[in-house]
py3Dmol code that shows the C-alpha trace and the ligand (Angstrom):
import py3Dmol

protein = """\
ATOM      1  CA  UNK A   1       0.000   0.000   0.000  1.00  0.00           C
ATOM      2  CA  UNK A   2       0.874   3.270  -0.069  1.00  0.00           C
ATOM      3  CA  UNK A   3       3.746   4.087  -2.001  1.00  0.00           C
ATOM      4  CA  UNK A   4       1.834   6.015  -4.629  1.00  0.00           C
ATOM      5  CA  UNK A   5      -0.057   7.788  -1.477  1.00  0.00           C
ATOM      6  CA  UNK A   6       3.126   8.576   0.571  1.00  0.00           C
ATOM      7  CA  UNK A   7       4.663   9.794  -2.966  1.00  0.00           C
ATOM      8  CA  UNK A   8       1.625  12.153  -3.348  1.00  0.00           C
ATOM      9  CA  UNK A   9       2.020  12.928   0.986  1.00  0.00           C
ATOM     10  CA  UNK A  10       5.115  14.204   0.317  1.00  0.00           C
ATOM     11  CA  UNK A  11       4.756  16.512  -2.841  1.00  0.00           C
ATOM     12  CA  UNK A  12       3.627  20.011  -2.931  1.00  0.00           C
ATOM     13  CA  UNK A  13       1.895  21.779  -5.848  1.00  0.00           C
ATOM     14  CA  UNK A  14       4.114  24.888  -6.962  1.00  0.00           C
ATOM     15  CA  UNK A  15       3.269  25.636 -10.412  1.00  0.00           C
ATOM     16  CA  UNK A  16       0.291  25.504 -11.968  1.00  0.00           C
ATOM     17  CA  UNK A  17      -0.218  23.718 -15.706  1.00  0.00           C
ATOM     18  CA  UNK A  18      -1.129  26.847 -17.163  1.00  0.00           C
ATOM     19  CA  UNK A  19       1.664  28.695 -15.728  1.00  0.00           C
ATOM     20  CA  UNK A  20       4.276  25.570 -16.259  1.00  0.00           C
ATOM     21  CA  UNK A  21       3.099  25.488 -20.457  1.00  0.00           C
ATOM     22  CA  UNK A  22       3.432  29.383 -20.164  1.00  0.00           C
ATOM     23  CA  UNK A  23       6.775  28.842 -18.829  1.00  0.00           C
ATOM     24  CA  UNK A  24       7.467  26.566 -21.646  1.00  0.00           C
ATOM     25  CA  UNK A  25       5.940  27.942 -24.425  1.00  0.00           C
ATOM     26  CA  UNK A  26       8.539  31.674 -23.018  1.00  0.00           C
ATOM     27  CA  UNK A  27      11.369  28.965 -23.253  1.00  0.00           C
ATOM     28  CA  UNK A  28      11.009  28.125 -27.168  1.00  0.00           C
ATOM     29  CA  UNK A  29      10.364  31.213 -28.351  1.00  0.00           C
ATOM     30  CA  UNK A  30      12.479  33.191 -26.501  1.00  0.00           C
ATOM     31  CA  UNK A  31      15.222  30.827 -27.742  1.00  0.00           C
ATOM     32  CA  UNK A  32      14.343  32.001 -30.743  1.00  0.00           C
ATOM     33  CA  UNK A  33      14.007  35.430 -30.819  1.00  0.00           C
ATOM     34  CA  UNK A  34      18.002  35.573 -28.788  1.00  0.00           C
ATOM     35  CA  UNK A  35      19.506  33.365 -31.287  1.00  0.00           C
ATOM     36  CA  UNK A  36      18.390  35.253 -34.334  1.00  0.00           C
ATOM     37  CA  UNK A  37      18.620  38.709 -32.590  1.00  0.00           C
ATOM     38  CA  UNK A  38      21.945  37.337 -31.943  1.00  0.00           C
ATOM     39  CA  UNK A  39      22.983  36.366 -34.925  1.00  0.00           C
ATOM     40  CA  UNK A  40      22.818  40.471 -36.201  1.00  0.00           C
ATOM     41  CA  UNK A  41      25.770  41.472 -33.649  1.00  0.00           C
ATOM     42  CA  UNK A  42      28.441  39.695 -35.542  1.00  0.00           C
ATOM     43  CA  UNK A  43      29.476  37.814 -38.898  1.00  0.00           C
ATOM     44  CA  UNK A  44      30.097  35.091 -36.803  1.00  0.00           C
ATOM     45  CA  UNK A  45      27.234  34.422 -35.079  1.00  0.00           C
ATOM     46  CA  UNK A  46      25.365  34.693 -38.034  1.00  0.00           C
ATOM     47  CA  UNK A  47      24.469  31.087 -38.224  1.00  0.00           C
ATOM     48  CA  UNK A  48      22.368  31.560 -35.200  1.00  0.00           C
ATOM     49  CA  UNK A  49      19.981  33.000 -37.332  1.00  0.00           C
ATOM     50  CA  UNK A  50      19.252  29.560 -39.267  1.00  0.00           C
ATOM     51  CA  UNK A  51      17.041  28.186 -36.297  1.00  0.00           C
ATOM     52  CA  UNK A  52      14.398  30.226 -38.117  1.00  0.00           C
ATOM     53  CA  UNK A  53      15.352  29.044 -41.560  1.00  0.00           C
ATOM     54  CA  UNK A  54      17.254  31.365 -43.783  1.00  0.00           C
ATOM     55  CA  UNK A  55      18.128  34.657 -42.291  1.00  0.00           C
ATOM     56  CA  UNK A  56      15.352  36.437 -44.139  1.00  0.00           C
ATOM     57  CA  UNK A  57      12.833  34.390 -42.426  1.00  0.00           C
ATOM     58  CA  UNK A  58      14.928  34.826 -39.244  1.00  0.00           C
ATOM     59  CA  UNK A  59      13.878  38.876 -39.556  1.00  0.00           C
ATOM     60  CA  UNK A  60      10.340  38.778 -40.231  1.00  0.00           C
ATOM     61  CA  UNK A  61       9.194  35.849 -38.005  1.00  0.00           C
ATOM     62  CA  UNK A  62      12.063  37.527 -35.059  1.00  0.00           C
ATOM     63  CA  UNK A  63       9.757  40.151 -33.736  1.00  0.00           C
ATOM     64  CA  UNK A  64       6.934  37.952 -33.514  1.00  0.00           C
ATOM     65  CA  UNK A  65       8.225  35.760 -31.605  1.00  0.00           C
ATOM     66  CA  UNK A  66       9.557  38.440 -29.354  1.00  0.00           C
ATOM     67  CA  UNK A  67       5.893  39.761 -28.698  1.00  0.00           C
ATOM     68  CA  UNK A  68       4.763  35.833 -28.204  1.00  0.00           C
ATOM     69  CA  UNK A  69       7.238  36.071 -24.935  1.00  0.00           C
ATOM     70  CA  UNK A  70       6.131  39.670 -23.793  1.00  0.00           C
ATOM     71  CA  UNK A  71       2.353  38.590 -24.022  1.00  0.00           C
ATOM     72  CA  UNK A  72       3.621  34.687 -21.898  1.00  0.00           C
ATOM     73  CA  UNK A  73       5.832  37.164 -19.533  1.00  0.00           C
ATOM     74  CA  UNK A  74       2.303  39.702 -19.467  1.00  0.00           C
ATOM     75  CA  UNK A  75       0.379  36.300 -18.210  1.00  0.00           C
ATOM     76  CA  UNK A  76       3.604  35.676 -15.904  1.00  0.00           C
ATOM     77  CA  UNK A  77       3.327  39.107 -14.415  1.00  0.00           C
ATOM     78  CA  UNK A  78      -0.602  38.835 -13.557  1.00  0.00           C
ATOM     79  CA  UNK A  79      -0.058  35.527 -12.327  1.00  0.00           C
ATOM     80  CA  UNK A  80       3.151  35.163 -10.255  1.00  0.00           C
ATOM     81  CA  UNK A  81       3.498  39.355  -9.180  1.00  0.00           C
ATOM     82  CA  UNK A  82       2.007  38.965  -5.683  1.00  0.00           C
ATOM     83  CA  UNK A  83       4.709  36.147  -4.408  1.00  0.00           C
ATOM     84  CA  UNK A  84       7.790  38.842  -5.733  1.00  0.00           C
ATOM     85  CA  UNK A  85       6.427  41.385  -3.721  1.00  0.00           C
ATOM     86  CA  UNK A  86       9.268  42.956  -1.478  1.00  0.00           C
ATOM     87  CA  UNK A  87       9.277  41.811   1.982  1.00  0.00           C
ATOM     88  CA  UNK A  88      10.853  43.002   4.861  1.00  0.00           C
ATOM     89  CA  UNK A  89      12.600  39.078   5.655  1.00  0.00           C
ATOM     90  CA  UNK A  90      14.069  39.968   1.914  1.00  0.00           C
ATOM     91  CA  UNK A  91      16.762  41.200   4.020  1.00  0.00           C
ATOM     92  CA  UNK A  92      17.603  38.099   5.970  1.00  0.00           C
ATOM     93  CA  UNK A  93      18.590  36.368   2.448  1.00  0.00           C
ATOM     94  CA  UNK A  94      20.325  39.408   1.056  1.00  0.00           C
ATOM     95  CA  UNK A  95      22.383  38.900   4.410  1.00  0.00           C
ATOM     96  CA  UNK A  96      22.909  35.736   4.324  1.00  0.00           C
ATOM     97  CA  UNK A  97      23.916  35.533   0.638  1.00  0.00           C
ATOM     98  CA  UNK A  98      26.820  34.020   1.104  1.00  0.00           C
ATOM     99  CA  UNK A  99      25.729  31.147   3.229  1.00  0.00           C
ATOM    100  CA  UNK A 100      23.276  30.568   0.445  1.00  0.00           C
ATOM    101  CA  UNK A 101      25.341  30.333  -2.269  1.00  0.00           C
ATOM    102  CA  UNK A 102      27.545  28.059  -0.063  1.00  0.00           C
ATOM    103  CA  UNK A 103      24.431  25.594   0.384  1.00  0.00           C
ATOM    104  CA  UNK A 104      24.217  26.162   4.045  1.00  0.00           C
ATOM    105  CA  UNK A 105      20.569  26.023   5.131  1.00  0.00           C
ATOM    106  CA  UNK A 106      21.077  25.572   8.864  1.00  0.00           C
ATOM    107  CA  UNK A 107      19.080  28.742   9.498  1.00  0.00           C
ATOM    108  CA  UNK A 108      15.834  29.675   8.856  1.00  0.00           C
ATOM    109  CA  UNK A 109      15.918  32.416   6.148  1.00  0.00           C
ATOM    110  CA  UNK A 110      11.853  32.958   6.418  1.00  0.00           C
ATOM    111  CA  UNK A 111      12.304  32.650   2.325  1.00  0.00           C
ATOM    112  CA  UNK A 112       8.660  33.199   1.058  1.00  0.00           C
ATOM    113  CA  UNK A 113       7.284  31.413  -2.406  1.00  0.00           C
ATOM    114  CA  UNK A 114      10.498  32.927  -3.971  1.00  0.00           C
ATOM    115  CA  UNK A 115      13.593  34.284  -2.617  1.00  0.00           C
ATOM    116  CA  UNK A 116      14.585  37.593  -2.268  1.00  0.00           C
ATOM    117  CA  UNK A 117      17.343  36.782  -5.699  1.00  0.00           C
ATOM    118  CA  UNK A 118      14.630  35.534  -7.598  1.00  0.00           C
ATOM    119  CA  UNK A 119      12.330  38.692  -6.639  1.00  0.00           C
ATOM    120  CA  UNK A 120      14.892  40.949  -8.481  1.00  0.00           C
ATOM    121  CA  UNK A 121      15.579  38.551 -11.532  1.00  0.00           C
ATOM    122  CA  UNK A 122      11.622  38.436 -11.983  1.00  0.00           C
ATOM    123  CA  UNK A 123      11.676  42.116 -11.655  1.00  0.00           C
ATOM    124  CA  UNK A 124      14.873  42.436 -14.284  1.00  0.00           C
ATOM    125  CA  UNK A 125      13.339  40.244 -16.919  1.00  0.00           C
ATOM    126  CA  UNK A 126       9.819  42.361 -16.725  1.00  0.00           C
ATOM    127  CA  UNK A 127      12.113  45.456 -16.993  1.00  0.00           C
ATOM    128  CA  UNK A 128      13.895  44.320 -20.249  1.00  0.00           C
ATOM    129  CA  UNK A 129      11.118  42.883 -21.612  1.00  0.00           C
ATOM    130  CA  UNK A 130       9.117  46.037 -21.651  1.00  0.00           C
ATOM    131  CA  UNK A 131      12.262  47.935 -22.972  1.00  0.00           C
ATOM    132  CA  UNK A 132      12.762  45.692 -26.098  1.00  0.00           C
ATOM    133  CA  UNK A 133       8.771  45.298 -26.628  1.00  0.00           C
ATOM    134  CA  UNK A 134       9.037  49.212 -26.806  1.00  0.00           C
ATOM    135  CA  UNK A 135      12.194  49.664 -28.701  1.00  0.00           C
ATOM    136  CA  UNK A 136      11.633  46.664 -30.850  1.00  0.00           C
ATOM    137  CA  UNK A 137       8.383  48.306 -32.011  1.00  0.00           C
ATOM    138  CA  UNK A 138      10.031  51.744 -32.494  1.00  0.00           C
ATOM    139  CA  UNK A 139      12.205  49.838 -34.766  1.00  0.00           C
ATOM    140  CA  UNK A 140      10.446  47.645 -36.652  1.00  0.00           C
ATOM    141  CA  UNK A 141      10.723  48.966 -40.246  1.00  0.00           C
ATOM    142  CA  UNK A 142       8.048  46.374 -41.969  1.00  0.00           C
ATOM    143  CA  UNK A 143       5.168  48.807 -39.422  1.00  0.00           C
ATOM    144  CA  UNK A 144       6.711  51.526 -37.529  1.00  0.00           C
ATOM    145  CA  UNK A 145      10.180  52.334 -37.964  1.00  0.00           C
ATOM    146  CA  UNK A 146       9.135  55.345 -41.027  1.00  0.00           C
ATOM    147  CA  UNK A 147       7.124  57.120 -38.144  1.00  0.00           C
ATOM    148  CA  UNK A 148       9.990  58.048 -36.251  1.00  0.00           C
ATOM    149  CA  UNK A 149      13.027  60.376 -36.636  1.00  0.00           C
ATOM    150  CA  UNK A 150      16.351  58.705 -37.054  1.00  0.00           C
ATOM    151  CA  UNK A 151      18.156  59.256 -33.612  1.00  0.00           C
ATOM    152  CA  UNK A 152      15.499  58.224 -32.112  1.00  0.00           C
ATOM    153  CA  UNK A 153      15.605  54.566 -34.512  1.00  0.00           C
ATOM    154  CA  UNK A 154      18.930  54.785 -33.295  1.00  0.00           C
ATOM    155  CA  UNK A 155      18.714  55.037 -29.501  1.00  0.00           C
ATOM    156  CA  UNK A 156      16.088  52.638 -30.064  1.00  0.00           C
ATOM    157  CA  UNK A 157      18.152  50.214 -31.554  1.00  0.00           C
ATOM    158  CA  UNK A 158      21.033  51.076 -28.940  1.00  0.00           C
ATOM    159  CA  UNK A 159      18.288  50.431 -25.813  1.00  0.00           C
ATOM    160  CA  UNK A 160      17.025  47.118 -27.831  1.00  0.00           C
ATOM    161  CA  UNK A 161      20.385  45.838 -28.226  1.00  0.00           C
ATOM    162  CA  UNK A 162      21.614  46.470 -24.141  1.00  0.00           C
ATOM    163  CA  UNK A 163      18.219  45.090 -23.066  1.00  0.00           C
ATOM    164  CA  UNK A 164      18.559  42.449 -25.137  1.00  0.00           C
ATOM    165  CA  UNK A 165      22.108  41.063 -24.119  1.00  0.00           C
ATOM    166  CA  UNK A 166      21.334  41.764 -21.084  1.00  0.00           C
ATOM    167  CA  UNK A 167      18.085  39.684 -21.116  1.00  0.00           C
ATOM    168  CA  UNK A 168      20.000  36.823 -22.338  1.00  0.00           C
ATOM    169  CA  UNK A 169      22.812  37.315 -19.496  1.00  0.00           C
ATOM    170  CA  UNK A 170      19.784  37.096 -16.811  1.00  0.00           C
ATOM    171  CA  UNK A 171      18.640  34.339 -18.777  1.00  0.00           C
ATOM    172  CA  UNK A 172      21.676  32.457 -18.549  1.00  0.00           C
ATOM    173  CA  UNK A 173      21.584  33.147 -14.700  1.00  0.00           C
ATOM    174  CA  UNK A 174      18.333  31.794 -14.519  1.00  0.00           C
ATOM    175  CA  UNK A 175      19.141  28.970 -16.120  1.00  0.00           C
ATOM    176  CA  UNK A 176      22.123  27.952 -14.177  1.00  0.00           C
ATOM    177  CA  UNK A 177      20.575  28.451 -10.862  1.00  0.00           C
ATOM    178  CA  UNK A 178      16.977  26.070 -11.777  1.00  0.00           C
ATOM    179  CA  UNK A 179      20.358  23.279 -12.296  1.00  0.00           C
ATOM    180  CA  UNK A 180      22.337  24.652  -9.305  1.00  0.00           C
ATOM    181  CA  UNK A 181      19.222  23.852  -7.503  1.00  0.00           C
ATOM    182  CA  UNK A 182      18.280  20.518  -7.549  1.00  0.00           C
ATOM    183  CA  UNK A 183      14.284  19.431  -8.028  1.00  0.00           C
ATOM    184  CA  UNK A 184      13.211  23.122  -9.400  1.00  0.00           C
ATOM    185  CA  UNK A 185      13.092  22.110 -12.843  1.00  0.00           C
ATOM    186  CA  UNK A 186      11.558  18.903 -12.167  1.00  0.00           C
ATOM    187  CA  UNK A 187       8.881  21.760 -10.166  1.00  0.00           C
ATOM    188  CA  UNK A 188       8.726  23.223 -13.472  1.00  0.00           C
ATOM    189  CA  UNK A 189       8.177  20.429 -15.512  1.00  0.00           C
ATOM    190  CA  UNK A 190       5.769  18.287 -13.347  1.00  0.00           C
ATOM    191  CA  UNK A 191       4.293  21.286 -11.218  1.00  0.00           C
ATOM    192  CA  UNK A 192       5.376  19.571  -7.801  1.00  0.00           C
ATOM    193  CA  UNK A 193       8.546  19.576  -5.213  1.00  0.00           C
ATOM    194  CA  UNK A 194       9.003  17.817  -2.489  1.00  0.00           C
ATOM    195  CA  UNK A 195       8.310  18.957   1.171  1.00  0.00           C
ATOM    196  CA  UNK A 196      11.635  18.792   2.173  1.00  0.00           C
ATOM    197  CA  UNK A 197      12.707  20.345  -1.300  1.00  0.00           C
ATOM    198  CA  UNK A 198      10.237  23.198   0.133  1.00  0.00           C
ATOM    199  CA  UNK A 199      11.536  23.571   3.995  1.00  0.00           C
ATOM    200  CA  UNK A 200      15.022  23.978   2.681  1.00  0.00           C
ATOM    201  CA  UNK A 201      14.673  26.529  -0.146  1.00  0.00           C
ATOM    202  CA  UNK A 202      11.289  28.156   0.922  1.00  0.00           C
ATOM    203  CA  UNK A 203      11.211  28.042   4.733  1.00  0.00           C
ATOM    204  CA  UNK A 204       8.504  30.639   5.289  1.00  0.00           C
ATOM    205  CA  UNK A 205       5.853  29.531   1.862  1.00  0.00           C
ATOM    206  CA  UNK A 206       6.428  25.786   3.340  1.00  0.00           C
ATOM    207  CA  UNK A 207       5.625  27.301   6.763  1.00  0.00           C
ATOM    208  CA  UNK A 208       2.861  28.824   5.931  1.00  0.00           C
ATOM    209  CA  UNK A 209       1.156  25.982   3.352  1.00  0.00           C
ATOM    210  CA  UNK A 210       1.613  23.593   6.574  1.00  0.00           C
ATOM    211  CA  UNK A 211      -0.640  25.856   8.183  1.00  0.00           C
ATOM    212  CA  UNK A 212      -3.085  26.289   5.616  1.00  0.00           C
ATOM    213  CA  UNK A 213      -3.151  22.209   5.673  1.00  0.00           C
ATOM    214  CA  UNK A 214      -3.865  22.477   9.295  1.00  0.00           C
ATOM    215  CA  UNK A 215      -6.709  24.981   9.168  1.00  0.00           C
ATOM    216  CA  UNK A 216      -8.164  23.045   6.463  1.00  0.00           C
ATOM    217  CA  UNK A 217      -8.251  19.909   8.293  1.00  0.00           C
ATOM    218  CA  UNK A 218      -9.781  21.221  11.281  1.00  0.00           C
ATOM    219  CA  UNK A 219     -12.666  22.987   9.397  1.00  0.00           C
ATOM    220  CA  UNK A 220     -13.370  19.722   8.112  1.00  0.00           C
ATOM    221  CA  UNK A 221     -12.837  18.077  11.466  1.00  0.00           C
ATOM    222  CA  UNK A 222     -15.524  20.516  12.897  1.00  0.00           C
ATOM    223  CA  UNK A 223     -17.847  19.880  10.082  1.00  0.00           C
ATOM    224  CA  UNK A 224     -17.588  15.758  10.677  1.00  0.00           C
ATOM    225  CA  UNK A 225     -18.874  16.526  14.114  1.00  0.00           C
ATOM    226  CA  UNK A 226     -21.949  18.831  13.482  1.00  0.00           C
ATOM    227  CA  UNK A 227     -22.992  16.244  10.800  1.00  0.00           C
TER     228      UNK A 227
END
"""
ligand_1 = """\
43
HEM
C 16.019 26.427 -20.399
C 15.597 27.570 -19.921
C 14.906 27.771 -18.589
C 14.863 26.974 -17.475
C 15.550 25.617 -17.255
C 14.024 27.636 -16.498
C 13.698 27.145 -15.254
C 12.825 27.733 -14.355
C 12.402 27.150 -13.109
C 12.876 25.803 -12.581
C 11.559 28.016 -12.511
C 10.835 27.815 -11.166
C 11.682 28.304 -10.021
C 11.049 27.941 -8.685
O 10.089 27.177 -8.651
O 11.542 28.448 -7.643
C 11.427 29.163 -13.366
C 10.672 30.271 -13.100
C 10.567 31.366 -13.918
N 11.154 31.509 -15.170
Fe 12.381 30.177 -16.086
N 13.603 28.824 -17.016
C 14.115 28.947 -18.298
C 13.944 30.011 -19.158
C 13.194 31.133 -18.872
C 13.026 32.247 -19.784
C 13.619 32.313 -21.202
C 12.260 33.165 -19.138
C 11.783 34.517 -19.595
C 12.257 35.210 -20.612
C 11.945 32.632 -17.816
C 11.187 33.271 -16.865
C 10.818 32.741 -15.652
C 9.993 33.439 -14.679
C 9.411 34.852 -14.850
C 9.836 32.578 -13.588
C 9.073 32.855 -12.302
C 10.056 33.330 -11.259
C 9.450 34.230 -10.221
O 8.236 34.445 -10.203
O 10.244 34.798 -9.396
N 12.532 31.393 -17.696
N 12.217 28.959 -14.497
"""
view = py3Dmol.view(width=600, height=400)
view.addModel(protein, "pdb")
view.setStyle({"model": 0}, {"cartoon": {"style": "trace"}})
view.addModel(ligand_1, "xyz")
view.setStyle({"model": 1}, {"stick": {}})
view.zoomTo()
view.show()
């Protein structure tokens, strides 16, 4: 008996299905809007450009697929801006960054749903996002670009090439942390973590879901005995 039960016991629901094919859907096409985009800095990246087809294809379909990952990131924003909040135990991770980093969990951090570094990489990517959708429309010569003057095309195309480097640089980030941290991609992927996967990165949201568990129960408890 029980294994599939105790499996269940153990496993908390972090993210959603809608969220998780959001998630996914941000991942493919944001892979290829920075490889194309990419491909335009140098001659020898240029071959990035061929995950779209031919390089012509690579700049019409590009800034469609950009606005496909500002509308999933617009759906991320609704749906995930309440747990990236700032919060005043932010400070006890910030302060114990280093102990973090150096996989030392032997004090409670009080880390809510995310932690205070993922708060500011959430808040970096909406940033950047926002600057290229704005730039990248300022820019884009098949609709736009013959409305505006040309220094401002240029500064444009100056703000939508920072953003966009630095977009990928967070994104790198990103990605190296969901492996640093083992079981948050299989969260992503599947939608649940283990408890002790959530006491040891999210003290506080495990805390706190515990208690929700508890309430629940004991509503129920109390409506077993009037009936
Ligand atoms: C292969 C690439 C990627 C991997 C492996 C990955 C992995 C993950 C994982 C595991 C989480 C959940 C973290 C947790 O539960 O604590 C997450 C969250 C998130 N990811 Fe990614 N990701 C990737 C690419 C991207 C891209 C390209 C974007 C956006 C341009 C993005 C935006 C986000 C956002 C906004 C969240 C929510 C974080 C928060 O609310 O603080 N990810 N990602």
């Amino acid at each position: 008996m029980g294994n599939h039960n105790t499996k269940k016991k153990n496993q908390i629901l972090r993210t959603k299905l809608p969220e998780r094919l959001c998630h996914w859907m941000i991942v493919f096409c944001f892979f290829l809007a920075a490889t194309s985009g990419l491909s335009w800095f140098f001659p020898t990246f240029s071959w990035l450009s061929s995950f779209l087809g031919t390089p012509q294809m690579a700049r019409v379909l590009h800034p469609f697929f950009g606005i496909i990952v500002f509308l999933g990131l617009c759906y991320m924003f609704v749906k995930f801006v309440h747990y990236n909040m700032p919060a005043e135990t932010d400070k006890i991770w910030f302060r114990n960054v280093k102990g973090v980093l150096l996989n030392d969990h032997s004090q409670p951090l009080k880390i809510g749903k995310y932690n205070a570094g993922q708060k500011v990489l959430f808040w970096l990517i909406m940033i950047s996002i926002s600057v290229l959708l704005i730039s990248g429309l300022i820019m884009w010569r098949a609709y736009f670009a013959q409305y505006f003057p040309i220094p401002v095309l240029r500064l444009a195309i100056l703000a939508h090439s920072i953003a966009g480097i630095g977009l990928i640089l967070l994104i790198l980030g990103h990605i190296y942390l969901a492996i640093w941290v083992r079981g948050s991609i299989t969260g992503m992927v599947t939608g649940y973590v283990s408890k002790a996967w959530a006491r040891q990165h999210h003290d506080r949201w495990a805390e706190e879901l515990d208690a929700k568990e508890s309430a629940e129960r004991a509503a129920l408890d109390r409506q077993g005995e009037k009936a």
